[in-house]
Short mmCIF file of the C-alpha atoms (twelve columns), coordinates in Angstrom:
data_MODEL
# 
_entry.id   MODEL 
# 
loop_
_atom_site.group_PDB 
_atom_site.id 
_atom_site.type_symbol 
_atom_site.label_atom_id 
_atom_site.label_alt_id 
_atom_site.label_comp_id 
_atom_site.label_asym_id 
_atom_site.label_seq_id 
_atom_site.Cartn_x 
_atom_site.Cartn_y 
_atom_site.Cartn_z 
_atom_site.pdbx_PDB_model_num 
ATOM 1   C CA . UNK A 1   82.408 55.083 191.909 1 
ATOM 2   C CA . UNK A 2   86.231 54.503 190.887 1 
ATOM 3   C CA . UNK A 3   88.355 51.781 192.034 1 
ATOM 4   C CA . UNK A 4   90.420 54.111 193.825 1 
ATOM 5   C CA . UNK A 5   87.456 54.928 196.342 1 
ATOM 6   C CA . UNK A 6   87.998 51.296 197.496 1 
ATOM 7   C CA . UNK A 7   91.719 52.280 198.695 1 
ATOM 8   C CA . UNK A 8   91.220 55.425 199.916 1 
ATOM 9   C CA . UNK A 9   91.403 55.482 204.242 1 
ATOM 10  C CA . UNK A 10  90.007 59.230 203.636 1 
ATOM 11  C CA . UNK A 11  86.070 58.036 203.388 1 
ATOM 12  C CA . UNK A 12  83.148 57.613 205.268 1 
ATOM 13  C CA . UNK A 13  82.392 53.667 206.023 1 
ATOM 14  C CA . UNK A 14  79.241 53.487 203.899 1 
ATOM 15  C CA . UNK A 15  81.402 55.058 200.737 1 
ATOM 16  C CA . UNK A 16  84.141 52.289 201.552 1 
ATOM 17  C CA . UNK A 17  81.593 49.120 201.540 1 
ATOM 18  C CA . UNK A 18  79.756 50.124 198.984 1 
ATOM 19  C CA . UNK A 19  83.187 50.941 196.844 1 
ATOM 20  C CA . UNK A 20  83.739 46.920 196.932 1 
ATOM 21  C CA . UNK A 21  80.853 45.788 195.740 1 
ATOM 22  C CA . UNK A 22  79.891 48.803 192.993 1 
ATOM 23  C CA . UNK A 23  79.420 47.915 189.974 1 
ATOM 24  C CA . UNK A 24  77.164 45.768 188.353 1 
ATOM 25  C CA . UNK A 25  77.985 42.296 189.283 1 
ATOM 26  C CA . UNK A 26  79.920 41.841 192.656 1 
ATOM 27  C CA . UNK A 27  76.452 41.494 194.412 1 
ATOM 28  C CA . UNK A 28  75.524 39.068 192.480 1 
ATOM 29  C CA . UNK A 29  78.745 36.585 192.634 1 
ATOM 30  C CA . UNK A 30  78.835 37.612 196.105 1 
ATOM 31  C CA . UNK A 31  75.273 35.583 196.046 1 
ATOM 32  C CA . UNK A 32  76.384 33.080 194.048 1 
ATOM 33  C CA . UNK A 33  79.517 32.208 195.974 1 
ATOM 34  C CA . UNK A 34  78.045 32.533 199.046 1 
ATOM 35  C CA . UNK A 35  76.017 28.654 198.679 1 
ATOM 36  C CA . UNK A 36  80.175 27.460 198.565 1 
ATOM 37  C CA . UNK A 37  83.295 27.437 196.043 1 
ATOM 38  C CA . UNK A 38  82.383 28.164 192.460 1 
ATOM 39  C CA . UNK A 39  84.415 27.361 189.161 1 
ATOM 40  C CA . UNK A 40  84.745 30.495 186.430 1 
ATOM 41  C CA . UNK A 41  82.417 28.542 184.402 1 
ATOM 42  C CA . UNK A 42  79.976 27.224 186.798 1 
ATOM 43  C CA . UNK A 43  79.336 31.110 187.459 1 
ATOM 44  C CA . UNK A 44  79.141 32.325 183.994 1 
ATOM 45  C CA . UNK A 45  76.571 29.460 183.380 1 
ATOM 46  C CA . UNK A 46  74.374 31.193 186.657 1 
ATOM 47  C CA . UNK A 47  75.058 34.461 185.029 1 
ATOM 48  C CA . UNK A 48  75.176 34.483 181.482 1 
ATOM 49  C CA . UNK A 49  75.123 37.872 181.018 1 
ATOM 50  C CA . UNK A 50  78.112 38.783 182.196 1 
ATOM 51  C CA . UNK A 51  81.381 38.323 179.738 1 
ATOM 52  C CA . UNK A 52  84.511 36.454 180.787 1 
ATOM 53  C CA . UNK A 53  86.410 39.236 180.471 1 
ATOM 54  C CA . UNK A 54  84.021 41.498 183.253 1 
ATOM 55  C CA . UNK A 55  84.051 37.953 185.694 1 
ATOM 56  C CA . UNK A 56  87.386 37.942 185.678 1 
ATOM 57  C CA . UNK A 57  87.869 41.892 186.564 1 
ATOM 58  C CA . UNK A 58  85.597 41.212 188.990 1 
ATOM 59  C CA . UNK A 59  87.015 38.674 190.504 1 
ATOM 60  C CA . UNK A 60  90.395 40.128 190.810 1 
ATOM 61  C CA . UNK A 61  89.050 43.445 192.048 1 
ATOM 62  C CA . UNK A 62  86.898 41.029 194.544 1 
ATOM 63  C CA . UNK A 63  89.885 39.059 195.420 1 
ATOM 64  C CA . UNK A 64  92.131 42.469 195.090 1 
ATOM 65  C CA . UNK A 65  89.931 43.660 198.038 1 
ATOM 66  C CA . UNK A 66  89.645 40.536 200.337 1 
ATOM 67  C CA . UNK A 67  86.194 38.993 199.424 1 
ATOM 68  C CA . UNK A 68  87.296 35.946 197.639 1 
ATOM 69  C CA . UNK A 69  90.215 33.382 197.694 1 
ATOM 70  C CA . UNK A 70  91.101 32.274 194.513 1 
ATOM 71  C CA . UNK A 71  92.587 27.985 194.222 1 
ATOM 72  C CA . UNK A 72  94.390 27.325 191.862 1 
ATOM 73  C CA . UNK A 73  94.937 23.213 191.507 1 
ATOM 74  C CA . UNK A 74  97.983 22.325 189.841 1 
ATOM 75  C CA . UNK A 75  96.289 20.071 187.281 1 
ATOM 76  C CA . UNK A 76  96.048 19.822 183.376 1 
ATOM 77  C CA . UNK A 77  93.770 21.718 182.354 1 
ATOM 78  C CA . UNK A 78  94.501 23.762 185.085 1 
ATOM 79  C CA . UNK A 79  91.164 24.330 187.963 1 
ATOM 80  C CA . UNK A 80  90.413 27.958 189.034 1 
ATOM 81  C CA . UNK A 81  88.272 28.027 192.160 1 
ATOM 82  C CA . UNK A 82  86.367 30.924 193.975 1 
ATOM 83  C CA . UNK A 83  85.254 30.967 197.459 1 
ATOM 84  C CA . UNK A 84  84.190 33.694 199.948 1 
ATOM 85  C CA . UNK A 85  86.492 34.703 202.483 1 
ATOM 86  C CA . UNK A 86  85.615 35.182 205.944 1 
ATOM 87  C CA . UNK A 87  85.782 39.008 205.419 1 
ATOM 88  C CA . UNK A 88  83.611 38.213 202.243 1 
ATOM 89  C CA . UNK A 89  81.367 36.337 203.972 1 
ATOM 90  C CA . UNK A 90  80.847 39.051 206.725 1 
ATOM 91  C CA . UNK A 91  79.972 41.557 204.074 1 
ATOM 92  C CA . UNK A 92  77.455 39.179 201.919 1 
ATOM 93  C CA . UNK A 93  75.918 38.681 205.832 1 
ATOM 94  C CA . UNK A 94  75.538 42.355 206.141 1 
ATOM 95  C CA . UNK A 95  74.398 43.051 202.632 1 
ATOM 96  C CA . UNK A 96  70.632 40.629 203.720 1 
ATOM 97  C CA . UNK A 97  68.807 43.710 205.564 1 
ATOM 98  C CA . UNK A 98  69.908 46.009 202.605 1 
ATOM 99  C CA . UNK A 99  68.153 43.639 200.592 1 
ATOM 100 C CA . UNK A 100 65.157 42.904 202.263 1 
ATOM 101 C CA . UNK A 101 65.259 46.683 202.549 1 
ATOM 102 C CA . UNK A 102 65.283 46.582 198.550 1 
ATOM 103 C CA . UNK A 103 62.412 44.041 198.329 1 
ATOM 104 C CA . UNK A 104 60.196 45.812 200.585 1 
ATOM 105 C CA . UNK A 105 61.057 49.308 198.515 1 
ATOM 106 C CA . UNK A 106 59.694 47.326 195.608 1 
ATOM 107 C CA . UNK A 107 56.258 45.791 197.110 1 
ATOM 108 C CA . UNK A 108 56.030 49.815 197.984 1 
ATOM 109 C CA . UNK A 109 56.044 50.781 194.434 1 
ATOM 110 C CA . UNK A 110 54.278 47.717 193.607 1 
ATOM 111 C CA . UNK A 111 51.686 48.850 195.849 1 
ATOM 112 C CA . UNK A 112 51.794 52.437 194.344 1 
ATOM 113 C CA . UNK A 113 51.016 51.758 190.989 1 
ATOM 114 C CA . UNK A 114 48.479 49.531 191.910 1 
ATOM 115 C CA . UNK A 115 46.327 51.887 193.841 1 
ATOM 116 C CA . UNK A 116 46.904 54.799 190.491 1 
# 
């Protein structure tokens, strides 16, 4: 799904939540930052995976779309922090029967290879 999904007014709801969070990490700092306020590096060290260059397009596009406030302290070196917004914390709220959803597809197929 494109970026431009996430602006367009022209969609059905479902196509406009999930345009926020496609891609393959905004669920998971949505996760992370929901437990409170996260440094850049704190959540590369929780997902070491991802590059700095993908967290921080992420975290524009999340902040770009209202899920996260971004803090900046004035102090040398400066502090970046991320936290969850209240419309970002609505969404991660709404995203827990999806994923119980998910986890219950899984003992299914769990289940189904078990019994071939």
């Amino acid at each position: 799904m494109t970026r431009l999904k996430a602006q367009d007014t022209n969609v059905c709801g479902v196509t406009a939540a999930i345009a926020v969070i496609d891609g393959k990490w905004k669920t998971s700092l949505l996760w992370l930052l929901e437990s409170g306020p996260h440094r850049p590096g704190e959540l590369r060290r929780r997902l070491p995976e991802i590059s700095e260059k993908v967290l921080t397009q992420a975290l524009r596009e999340m902040e770009t779309d209202g899920l996260v406030h971004r803090e900046v302290h004035d102090v040398l070196p400066p502090k970046t922090v991320y936290s969850l917004t209240g419309f970002g914390r609505e969404l991660s709220e709404l995203l827990g029967p999806l994923s119980d959803w998910g986890h219950r597809r899984l003992d299914r197929m769990k289940e189904a290879r078990a019994a071939s």
